[in-house]
C-alpha positions as CSV (number, residue, x, y, z in Angstrom):
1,X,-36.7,14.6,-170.0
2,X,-33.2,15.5,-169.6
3,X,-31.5,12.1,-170.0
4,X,-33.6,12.3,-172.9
5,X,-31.8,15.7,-174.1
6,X,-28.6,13.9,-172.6
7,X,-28.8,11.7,-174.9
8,X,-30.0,13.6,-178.1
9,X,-26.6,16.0,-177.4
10,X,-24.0,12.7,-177.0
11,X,-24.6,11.2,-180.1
12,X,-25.6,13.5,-182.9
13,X,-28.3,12.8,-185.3
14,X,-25.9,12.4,-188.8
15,X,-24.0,9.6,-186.9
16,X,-27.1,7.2,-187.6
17,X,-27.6,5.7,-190.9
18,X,-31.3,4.3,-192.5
19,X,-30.7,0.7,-190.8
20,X,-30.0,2.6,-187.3
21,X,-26.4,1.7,-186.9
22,X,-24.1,4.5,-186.8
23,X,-21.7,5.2,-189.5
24,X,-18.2,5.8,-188.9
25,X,-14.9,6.3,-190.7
26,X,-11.9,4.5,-190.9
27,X,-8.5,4.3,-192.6
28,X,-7.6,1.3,-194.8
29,X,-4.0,1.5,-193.6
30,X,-2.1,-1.7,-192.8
31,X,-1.6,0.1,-189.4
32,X,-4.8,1.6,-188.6
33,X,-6.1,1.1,-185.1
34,X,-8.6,3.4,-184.8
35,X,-12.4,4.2,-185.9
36,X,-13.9,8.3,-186.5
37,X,-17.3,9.7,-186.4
38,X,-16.2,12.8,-188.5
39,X,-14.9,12.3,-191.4
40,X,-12.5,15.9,-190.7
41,X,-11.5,14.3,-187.4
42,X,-7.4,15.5,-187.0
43,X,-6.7,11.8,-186.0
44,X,-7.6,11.0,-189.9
45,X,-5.0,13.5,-191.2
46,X,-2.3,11.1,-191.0
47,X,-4.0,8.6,-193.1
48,X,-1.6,7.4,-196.3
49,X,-4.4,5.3,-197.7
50,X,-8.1,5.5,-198.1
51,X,-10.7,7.0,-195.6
52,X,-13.4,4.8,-195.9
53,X,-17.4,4.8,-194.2
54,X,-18.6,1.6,-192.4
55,X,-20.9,0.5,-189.5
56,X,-20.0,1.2,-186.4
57,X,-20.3,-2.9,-186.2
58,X,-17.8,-2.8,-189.0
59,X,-15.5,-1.2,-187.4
60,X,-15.5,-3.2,-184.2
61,X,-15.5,-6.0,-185.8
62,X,-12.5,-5.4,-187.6
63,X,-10.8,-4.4,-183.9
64,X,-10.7,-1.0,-184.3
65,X,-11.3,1.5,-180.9
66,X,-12.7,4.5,-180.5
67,X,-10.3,7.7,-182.0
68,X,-9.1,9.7,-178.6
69,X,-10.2,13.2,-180.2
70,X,-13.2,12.0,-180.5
71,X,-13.9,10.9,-176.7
């Protein structure tokens, strides 16, 4: 029961979309390294270009690591 409650706390319920992958937020920049699970996260402030949603998938795909705020 509480790994179950571990687990419900470290990855919160909106991150998931119908499909069951996890939506996340990058920026389009040339330079962008970097995927986001909030869309408000501070490390997307800097962004010049477009914020855009994709799967978690997506984003790994395309190279992209984890933001550090967001550890």
């Amino acid at each position: 029961m509480k790994k179950l409650l571990l687990l419900l706390l470290l990855v919160p319920l909106t991150a998931f979309n119908g499909s069951g992958e996890s939506d996340v937020y990058i920026c389009t920049g040339k330079s962008s390294k970097r995927y986001h699970y909030n869309k408000n996260c501070r490390g997307l402030s800097n962004c010049k270009a477009d914020i855009k949603e994709v799967t978690l998938k997506e984003a790994k795909d395309k190279g992209r690591t984890l933001c550090g705020y967001e550890d």
